[in-house]
N, CA, C and O atoms as CSV, one atom per row, in Angstrom:
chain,resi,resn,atom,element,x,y,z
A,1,UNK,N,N,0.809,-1.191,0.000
A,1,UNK,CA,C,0.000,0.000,0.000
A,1,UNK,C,C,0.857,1.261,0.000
A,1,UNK,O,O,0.825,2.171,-0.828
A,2,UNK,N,N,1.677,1.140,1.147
A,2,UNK,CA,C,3.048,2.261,0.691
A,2,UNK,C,C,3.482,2.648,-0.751
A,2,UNK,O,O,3.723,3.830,-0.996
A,3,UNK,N,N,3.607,1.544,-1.866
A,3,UNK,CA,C,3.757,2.107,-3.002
A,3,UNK,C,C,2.904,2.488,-3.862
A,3,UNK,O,O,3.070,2.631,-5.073
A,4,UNK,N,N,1.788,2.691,-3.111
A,4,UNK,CA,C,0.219,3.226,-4.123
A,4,UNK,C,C,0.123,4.780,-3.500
A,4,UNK,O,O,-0.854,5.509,-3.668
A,5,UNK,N,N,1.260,5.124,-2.791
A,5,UNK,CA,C,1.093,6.103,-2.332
A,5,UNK,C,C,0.570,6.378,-0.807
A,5,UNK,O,O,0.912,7.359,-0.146
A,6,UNK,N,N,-0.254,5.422,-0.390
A,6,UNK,CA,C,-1.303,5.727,1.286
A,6,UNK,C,C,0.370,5.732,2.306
A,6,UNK,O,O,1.490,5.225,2.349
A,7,UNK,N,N,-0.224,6.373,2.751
A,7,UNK,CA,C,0.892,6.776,4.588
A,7,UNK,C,C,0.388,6.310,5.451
A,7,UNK,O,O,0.949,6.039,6.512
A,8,UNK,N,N,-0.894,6.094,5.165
A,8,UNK,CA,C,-1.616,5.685,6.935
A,8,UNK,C,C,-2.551,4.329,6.318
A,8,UNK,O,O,-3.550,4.362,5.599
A,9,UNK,N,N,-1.905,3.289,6.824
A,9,UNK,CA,C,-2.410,1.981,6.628
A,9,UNK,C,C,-2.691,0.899,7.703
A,9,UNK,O,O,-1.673,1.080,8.371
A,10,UNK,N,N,-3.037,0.377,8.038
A,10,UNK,CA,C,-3.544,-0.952,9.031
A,10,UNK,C,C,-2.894,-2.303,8.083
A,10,UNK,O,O,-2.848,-2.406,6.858
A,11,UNK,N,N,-2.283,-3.557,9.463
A,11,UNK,CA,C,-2.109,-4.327,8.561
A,11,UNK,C,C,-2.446,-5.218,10.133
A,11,UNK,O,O,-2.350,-4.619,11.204
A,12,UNK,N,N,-2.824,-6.631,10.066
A,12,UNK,CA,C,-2.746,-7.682,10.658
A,12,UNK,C,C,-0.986,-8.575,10.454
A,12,UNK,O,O,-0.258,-8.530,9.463
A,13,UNK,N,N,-0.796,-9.157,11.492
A,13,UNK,CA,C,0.567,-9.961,11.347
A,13,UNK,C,C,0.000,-11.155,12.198
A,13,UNK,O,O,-0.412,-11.067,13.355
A,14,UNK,N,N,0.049,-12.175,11.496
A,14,UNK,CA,C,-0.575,-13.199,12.435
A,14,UNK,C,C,0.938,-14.113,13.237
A,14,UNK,O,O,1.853,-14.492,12.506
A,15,UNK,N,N,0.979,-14.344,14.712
A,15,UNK,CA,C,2.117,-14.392,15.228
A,15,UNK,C,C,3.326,-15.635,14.524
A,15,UNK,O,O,4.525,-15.730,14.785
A,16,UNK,N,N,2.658,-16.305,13.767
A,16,UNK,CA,C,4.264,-17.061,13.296
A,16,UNK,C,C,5.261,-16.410,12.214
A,16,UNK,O,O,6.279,-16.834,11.668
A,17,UNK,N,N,4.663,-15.402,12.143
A,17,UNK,CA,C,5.134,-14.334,11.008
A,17,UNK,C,C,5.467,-12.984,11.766
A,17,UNK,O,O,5.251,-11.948,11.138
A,18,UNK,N,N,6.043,-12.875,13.234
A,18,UNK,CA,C,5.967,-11.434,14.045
A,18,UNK,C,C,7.152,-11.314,13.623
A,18,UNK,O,O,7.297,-10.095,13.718
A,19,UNK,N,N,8.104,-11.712,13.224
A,19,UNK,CA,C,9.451,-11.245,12.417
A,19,UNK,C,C,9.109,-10.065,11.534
A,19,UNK,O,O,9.897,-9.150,11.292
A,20,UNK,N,N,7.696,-10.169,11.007
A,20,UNK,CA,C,7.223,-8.825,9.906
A,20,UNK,C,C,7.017,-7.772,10.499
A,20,UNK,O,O,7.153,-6.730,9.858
A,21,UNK,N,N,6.694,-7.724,11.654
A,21,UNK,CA,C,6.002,-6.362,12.507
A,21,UNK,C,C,7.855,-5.822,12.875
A,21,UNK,O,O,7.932,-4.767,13.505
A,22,UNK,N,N,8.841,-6.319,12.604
A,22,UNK,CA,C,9.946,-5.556,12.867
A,22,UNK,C,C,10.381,-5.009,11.507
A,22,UNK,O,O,10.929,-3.919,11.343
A,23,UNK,N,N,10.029,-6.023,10.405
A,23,UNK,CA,C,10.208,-5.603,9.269
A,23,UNK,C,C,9.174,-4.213,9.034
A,23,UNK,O,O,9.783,-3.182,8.748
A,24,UNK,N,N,8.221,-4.151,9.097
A,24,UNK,CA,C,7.233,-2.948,8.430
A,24,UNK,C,C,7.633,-1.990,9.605
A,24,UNK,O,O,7.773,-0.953,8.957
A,25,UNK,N,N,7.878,-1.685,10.759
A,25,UNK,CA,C,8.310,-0.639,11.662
A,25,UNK,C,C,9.775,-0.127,10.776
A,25,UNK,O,O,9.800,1.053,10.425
A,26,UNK,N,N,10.940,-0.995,10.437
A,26,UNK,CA,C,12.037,-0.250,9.706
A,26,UNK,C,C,11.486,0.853,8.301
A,26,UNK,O,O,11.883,1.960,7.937
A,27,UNK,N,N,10.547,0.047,7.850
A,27,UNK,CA,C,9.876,0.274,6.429
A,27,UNK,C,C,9.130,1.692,6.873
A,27,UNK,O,O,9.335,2.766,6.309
A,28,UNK,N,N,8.263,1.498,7.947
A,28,UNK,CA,C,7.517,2.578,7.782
A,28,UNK,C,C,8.450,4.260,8.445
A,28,UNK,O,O,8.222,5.420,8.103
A,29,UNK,N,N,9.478,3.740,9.447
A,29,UNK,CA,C,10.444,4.760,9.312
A,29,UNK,C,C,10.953,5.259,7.785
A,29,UNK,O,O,10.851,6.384,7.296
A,30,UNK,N,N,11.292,4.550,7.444
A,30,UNK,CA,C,12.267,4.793,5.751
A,30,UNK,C,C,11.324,5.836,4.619
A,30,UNK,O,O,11.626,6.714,3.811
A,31,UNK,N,N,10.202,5.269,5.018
A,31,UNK,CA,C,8.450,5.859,4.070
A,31,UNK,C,C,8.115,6.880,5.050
A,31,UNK,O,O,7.651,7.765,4.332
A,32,UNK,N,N,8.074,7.217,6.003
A,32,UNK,CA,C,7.797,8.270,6.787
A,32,UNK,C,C,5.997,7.839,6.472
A,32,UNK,O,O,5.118,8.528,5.955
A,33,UNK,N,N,5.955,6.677,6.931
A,33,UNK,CA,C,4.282,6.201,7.024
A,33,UNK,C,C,3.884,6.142,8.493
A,33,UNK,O,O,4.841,6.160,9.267
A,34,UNK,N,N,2.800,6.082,8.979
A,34,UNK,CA,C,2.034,5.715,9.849
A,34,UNK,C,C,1.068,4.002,9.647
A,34,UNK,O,O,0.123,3.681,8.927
A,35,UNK,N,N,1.793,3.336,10.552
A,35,UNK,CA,C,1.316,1.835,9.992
A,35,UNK,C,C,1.020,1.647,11.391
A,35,UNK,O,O,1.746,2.020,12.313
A,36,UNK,N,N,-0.367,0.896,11.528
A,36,UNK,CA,C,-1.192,0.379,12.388
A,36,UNK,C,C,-0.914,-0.696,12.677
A,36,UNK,O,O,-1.226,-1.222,11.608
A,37,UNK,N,N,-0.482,-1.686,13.419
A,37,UNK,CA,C,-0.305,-3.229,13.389
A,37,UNK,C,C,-1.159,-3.770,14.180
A,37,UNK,O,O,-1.216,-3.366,15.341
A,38,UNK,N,N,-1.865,-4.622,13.809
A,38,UNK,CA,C,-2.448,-5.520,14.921
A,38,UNK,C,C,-2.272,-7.075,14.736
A,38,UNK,O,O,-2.788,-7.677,13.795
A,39,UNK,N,N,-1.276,-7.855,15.992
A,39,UNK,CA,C,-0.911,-9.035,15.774
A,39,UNK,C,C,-1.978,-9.958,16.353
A,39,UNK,O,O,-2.632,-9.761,17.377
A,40,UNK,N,N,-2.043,-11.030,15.498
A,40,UNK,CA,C,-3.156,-11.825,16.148
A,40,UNK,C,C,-2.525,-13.340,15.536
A,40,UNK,O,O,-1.593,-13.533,14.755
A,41,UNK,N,N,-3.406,-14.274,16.209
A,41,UNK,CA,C,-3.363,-15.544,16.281
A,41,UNK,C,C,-2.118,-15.889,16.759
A,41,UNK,O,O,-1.259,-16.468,16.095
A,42,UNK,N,N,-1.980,-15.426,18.272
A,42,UNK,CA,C,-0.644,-16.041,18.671
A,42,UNK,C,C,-0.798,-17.069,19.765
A,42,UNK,O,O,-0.095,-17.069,20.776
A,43,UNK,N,N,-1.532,-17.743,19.571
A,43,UNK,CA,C,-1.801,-19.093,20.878
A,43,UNK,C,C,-0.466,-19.676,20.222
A,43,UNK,O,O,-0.929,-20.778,20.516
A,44,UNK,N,N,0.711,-19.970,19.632
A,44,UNK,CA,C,1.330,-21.042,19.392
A,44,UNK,C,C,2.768,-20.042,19.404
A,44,UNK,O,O,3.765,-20.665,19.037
A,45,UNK,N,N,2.970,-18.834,19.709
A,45,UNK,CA,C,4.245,-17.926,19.700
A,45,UNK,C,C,5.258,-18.493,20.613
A,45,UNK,O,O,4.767,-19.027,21.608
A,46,UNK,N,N,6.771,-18.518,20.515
A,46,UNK,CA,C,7.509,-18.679,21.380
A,46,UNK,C,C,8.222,-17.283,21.915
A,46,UNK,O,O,7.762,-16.179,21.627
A,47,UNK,N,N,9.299,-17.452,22.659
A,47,UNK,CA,C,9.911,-16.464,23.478
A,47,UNK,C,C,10.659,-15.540,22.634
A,47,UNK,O,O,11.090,-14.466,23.052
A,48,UNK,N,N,10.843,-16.065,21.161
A,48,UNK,CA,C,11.641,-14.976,20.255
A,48,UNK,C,C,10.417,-14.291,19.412
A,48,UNK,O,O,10.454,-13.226,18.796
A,49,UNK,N,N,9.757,-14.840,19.500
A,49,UNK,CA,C,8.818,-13.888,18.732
A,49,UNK,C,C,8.233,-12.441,19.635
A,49,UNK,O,O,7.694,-11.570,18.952
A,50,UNK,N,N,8.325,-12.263,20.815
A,50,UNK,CA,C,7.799,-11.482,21.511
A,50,UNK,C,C,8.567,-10.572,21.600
A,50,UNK,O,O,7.886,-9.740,22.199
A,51,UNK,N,N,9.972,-9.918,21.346
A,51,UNK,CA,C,10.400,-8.516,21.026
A,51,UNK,C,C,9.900,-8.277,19.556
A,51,UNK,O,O,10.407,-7.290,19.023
A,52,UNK,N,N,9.085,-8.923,18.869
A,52,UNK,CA,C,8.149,-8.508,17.824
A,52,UNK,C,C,7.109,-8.347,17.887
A,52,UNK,O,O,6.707,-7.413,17.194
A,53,UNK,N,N,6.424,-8.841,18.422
A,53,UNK,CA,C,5.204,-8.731,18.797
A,53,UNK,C,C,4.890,-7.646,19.313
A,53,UNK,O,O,3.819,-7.183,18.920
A,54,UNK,N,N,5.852,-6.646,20.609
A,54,UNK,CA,C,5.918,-6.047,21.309
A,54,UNK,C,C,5.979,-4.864,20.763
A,54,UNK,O,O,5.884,-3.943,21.574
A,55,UNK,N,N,6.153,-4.455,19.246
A,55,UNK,CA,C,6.158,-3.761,18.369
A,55,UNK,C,C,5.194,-3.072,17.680
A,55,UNK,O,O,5.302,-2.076,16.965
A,56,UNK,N,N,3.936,-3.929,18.080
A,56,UNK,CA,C,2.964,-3.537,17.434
A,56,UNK,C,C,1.686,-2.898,18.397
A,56,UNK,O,O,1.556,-3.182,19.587
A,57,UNK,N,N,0.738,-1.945,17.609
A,57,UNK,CA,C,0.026,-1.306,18.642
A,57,UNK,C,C,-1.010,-2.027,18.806
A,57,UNK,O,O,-1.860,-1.139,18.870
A,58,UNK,N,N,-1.645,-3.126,18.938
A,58,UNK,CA,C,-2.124,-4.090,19.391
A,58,UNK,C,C,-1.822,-5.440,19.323
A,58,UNK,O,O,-1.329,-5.903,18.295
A,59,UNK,N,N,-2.080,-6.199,20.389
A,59,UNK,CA,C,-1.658,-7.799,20.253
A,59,UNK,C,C,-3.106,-8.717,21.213
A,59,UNK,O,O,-3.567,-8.574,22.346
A,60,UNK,N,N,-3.403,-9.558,20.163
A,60,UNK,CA,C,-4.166,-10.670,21.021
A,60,UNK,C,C,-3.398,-11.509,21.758
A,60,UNK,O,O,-2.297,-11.967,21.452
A,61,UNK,N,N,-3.933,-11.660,22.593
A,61,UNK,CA,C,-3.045,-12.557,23.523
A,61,UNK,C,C,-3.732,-14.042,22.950
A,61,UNK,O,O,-2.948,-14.932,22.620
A,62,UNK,N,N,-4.331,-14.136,22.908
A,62,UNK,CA,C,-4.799,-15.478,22.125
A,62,UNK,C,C,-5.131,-16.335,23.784
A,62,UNK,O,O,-5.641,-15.968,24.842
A,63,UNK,N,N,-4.524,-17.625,23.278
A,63,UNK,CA,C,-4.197,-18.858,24.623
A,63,UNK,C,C,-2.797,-18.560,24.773
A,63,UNK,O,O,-2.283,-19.670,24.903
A,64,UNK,N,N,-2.124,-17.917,24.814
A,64,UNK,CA,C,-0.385,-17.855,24.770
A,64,UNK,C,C,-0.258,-17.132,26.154
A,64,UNK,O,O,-0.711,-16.080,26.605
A,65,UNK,N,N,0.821,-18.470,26.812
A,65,UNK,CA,C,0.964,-17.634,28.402
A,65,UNK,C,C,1.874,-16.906,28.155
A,65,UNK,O,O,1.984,-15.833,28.747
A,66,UNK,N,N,2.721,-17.293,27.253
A,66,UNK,CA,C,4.006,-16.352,27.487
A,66,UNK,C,C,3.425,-14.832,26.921
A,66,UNK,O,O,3.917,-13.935,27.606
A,67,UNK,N,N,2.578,-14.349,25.930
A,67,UNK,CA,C,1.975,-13.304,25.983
A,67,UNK,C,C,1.675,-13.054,27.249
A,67,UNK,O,O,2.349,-12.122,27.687
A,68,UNK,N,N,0.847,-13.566,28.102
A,68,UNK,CA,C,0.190,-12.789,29.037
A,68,UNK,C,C,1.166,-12.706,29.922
A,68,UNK,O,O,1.024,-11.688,30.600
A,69,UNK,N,N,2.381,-13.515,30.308
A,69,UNK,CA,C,3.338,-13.440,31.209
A,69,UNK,C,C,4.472,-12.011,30.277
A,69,UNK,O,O,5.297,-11.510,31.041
A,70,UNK,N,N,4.485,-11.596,29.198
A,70,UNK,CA,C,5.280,-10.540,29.386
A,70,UNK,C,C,5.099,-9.041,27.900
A,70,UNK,O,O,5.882,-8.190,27.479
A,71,UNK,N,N,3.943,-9.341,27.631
A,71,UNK,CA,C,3.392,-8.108,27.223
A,71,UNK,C,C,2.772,-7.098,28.251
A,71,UNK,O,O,2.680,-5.880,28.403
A,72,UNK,N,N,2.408,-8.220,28.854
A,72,UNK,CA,C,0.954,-7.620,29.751
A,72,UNK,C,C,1.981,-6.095,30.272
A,72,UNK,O,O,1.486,-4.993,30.036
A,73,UNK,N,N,3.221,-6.164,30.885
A,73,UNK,CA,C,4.040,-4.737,31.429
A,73,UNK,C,C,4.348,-3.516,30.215
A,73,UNK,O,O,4.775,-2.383,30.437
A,74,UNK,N,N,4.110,-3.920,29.314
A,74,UNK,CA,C,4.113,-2.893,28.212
A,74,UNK,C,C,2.315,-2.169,27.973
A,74,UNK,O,O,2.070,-0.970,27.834
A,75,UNK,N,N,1.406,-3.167,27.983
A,75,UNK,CA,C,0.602,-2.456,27.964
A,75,UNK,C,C,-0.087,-1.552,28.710
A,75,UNK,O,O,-0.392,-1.381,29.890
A,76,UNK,N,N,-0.261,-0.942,27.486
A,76,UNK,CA,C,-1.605,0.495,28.051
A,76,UNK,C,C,-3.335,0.181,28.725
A,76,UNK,O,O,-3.871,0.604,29.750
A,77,UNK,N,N,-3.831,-0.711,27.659
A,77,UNK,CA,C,-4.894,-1.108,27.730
A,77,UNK,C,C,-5.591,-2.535,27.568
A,77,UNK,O,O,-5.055,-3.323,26.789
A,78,UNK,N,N,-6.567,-2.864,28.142
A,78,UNK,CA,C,-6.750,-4.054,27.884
A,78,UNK,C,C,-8.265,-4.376,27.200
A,78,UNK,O,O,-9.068,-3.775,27.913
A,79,UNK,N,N,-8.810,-4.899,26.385
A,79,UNK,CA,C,-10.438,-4.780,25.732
A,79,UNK,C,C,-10.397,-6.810,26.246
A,79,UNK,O,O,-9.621,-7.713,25.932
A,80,UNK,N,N,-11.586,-6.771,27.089
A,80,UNK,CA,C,-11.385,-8.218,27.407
A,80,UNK,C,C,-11.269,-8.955,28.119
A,80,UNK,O,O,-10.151,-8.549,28.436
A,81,UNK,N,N,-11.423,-9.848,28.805
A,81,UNK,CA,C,-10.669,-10.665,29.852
A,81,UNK,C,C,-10.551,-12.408,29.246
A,81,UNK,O,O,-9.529,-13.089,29.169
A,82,UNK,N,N,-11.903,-12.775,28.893
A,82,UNK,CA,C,-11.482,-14.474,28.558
A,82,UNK,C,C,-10.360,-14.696,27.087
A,82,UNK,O,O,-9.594,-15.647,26.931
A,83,UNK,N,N,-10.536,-13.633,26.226
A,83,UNK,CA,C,-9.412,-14.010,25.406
A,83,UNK,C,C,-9.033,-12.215,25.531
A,83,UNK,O,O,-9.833,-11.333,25.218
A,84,UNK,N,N,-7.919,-12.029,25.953
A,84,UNK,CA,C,-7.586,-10.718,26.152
A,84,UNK,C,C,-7.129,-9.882,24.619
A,84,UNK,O,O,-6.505,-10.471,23.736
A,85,UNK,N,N,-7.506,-8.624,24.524
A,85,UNK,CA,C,-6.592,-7.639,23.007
A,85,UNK,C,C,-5.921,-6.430,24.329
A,85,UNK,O,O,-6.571,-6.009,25.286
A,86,UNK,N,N,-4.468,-6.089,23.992
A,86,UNK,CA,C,-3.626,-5.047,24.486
A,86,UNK,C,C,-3.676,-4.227,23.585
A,86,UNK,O,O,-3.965,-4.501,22.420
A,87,UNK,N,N,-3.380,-3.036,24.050
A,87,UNK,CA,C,-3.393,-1.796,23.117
A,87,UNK,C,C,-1.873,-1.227,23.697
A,87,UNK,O,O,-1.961,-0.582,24.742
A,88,UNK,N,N,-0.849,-1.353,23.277
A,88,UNK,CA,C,0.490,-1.879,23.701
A,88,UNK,C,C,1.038,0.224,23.355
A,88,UNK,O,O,2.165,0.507,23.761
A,89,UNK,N,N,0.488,1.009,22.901
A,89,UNK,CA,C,0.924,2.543,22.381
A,89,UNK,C,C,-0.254,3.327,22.882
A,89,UNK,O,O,-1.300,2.879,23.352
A,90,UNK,N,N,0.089,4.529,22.704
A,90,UNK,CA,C,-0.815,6.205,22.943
A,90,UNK,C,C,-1.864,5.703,21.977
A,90,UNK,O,O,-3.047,5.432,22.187
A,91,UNK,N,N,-1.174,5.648,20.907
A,91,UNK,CA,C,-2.386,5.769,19.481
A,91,UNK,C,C,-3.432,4.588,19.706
A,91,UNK,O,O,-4.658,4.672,19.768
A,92,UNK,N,N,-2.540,3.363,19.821
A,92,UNK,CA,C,-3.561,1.983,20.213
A,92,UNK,C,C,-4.308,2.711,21.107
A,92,UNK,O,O,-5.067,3.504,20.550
A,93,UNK,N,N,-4.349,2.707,22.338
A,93,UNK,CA,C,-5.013,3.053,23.665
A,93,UNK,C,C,-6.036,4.071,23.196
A,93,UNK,O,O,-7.147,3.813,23.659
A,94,UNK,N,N,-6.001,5.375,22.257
A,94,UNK,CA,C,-6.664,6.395,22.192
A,94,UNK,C,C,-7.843,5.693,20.936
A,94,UNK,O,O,-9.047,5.949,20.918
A,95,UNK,N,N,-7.063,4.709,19.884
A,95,UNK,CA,C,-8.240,4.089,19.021
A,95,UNK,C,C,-9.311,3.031,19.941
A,95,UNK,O,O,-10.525,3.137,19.767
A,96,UNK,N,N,-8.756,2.025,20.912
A,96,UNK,CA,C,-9.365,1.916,21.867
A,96,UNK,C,C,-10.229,2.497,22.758
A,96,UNK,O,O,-11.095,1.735,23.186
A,97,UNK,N,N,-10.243,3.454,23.100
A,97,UNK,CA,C,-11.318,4.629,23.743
A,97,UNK,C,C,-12.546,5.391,22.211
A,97,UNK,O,O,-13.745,5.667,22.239
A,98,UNK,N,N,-11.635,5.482,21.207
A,98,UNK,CA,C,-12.749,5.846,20.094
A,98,UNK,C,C,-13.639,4.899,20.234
A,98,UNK,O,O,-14.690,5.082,20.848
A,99,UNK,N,N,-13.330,3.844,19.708
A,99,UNK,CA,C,-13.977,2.523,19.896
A,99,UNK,C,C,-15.229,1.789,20.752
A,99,UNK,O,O,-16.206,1.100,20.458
A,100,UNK,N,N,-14.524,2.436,22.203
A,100,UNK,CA,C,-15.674,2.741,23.061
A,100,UNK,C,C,-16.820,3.111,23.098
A,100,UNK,O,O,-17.840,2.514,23.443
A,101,UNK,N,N,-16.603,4.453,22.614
A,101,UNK,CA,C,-17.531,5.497,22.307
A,101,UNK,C,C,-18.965,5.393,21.656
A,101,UNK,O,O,-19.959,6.008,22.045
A,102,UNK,N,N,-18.886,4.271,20.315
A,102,UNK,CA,C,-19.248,4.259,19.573
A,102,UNK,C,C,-20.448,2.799,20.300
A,102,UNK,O,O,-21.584,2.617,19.862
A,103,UNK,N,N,-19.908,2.080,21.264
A,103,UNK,CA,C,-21.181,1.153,22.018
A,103,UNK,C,C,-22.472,1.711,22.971
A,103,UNK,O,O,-22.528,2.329,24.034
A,104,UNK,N,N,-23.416,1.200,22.085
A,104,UNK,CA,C,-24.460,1.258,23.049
A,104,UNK,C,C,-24.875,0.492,24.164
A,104,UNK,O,O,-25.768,0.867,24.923
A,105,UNK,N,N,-24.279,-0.526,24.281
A,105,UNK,CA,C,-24.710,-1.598,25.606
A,105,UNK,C,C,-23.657,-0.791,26.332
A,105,UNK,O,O,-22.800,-0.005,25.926
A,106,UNK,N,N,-24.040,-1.298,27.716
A,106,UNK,CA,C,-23.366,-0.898,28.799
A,106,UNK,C,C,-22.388,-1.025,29.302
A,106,UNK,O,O,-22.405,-2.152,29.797
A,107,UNK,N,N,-20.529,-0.057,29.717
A,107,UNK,CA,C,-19.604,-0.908,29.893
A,107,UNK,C,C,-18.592,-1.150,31.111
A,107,UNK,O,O,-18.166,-0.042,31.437
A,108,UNK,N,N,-18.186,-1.883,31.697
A,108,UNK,CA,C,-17.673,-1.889,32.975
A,108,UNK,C,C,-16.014,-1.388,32.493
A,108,UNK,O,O,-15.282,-2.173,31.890
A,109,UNK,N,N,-15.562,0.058,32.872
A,109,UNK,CA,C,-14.329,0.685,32.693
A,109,UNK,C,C,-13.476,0.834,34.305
A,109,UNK,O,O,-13.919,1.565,35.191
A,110,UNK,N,N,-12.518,0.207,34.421
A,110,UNK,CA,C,-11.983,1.066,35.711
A,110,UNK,C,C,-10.480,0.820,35.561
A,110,UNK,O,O,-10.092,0.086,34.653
A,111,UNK,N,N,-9.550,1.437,36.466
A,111,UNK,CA,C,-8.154,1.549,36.382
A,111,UNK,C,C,-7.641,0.556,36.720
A,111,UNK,O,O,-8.428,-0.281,37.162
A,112,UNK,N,N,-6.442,0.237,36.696
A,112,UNK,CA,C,-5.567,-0.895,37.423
A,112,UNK,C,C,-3.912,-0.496,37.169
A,112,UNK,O,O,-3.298,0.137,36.310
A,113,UNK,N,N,-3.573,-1.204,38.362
A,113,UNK,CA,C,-1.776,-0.787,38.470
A,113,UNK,C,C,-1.433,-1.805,37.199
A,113,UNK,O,O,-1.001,-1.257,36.185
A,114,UNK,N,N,-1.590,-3.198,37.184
A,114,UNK,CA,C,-1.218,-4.292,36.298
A,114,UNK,C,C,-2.388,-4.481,35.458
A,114,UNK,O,O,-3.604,-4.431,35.642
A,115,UNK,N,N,-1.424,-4.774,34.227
A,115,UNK,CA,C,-2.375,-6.229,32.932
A,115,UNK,C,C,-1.695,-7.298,33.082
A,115,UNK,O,O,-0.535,-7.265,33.494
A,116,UNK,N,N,-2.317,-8.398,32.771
A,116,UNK,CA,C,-3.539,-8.774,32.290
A,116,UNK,C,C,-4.017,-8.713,33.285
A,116,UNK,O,O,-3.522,-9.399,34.179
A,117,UNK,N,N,-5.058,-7.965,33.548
A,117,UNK,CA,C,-6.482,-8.329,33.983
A,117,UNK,C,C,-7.116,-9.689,33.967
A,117,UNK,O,O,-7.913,-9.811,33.037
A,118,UNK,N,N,-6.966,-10.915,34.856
A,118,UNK,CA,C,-8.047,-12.251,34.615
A,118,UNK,C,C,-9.391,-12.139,35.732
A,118,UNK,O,O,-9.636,-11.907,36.916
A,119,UNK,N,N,-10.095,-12.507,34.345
A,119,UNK,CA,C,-11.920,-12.864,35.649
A,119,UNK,C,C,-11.537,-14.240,35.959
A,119,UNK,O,O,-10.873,-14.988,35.242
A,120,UNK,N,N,-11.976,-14.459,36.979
A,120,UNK,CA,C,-11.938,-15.496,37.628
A,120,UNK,C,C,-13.191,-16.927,36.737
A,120,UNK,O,O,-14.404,-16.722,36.719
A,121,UNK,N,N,-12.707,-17.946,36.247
A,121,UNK,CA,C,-13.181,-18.672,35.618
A,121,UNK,C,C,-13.443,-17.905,34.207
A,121,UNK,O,O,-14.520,-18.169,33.673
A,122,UNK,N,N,-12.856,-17.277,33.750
A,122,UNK,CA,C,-12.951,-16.278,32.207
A,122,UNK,C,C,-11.828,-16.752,31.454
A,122,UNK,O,O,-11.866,-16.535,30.243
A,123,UNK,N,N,-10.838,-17.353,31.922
A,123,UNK,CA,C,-9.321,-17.565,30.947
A,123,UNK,C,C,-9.588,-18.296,30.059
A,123,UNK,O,O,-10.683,-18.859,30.092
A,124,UNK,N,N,-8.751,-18.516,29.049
A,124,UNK,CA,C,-8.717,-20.018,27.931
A,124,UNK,C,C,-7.862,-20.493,28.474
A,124,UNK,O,O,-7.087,-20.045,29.319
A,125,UNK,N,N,-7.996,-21.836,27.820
A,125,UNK,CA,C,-6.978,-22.817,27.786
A,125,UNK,C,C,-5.525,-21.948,27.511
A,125,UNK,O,O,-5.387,-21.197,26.546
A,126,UNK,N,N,-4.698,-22.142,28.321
A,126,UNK,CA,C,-3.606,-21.472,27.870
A,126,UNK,C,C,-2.334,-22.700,26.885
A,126,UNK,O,O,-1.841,-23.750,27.297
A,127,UNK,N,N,-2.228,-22.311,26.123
A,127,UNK,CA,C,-0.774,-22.461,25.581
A,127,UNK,C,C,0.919,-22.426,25.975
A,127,UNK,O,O,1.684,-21.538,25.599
A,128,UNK,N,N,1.350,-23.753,26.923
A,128,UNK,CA,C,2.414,-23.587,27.296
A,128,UNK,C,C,3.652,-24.762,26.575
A,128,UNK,O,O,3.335,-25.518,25.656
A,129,UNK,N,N,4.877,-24.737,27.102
A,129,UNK,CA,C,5.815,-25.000,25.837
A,129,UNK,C,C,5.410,-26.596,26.150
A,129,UNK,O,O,5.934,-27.387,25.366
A,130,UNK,N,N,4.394,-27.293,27.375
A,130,UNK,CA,C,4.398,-28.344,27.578
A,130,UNK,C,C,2.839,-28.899,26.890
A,130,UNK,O,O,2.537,-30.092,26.904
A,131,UNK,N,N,2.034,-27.938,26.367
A,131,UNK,CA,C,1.011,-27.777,25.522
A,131,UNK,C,C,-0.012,-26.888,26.174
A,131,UNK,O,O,0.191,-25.704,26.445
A,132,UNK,N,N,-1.397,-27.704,26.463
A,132,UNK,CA,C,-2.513,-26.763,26.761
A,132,UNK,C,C,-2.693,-26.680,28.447
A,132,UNK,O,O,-3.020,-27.773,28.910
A,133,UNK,N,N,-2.569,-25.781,29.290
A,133,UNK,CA,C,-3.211,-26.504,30.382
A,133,UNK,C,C,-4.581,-25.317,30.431
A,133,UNK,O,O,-4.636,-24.248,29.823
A,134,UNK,N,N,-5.638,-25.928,31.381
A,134,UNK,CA,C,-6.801,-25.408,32.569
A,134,UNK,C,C,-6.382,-23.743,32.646
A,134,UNK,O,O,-6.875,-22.847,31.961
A,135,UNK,N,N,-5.566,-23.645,33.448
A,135,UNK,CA,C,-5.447,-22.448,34.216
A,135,UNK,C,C,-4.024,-21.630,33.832
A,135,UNK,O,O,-3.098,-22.330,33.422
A,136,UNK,N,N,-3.786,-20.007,33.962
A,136,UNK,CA,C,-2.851,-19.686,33.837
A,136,UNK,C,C,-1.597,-19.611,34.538
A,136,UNK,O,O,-0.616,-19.105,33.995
């Protein structure tokens, strides 16, 4: 899309591919673009993929503990609790509050020192290097 000319683009990186979200951050410096990332489908990410991941202004945490064990200190915001989305930047966090805005059902908002945020009986199956377990 950069070479059609657009500056301000959205892209998905689904996590066995978060090597790209370091690639399009060099790119969009070089283009003087504004690129949106949102990483998803990372129930199956390992420990090198997450200084990539960490790159982008949103990330699903999917079932992946190691997401929730070390994004969660970078993020800003959280939309969620049984499968969690971070809003990991200013811009994430502030499209997150647009977002808000725009619901008519009713919504439970309040502060917290830490993410992730878990409801109690709300988690997935988490994803660990020994496979799925119950609890996080």
């Amino acid at each position: 899309m950069l070479n059609l000319g657009f500056k301000r683009v959205a892209v998905s990186v689904a996590g066995f591919q978060s090597k790209a979200i370091s690639e399009i951050r060099c790119l969009e410096l070089g283009e003087r673009a504004d690129v949106l990332v949102f990483s998803v489908c990372n129930t199956c990410v390992g420990e090198r993929d997450v200084e990539h991941i960490a790159k982008a202004e949103f990330v699903c945490a999917s079932a992946s503990k190691i997401l929730l064990n070390r994004i969660d200190e970078k993020a800003l915001a959280q939309l969620g609790v049984a499968i969690p989305v971070f809003a990991l930047t200013e811009g994430g966090k502030r499209l997150v509050l647009a977002y808000l805005e725009t619901f008519k059902d009713k919504l439970v908002i309040f502060r917290t020192a830490e993410l992730s945020f878990e409801g109690e009986g709300r988690s997935p199956k988490l994803k660990t290097n020994r496979g799925f377990n119950q609890k996080p």
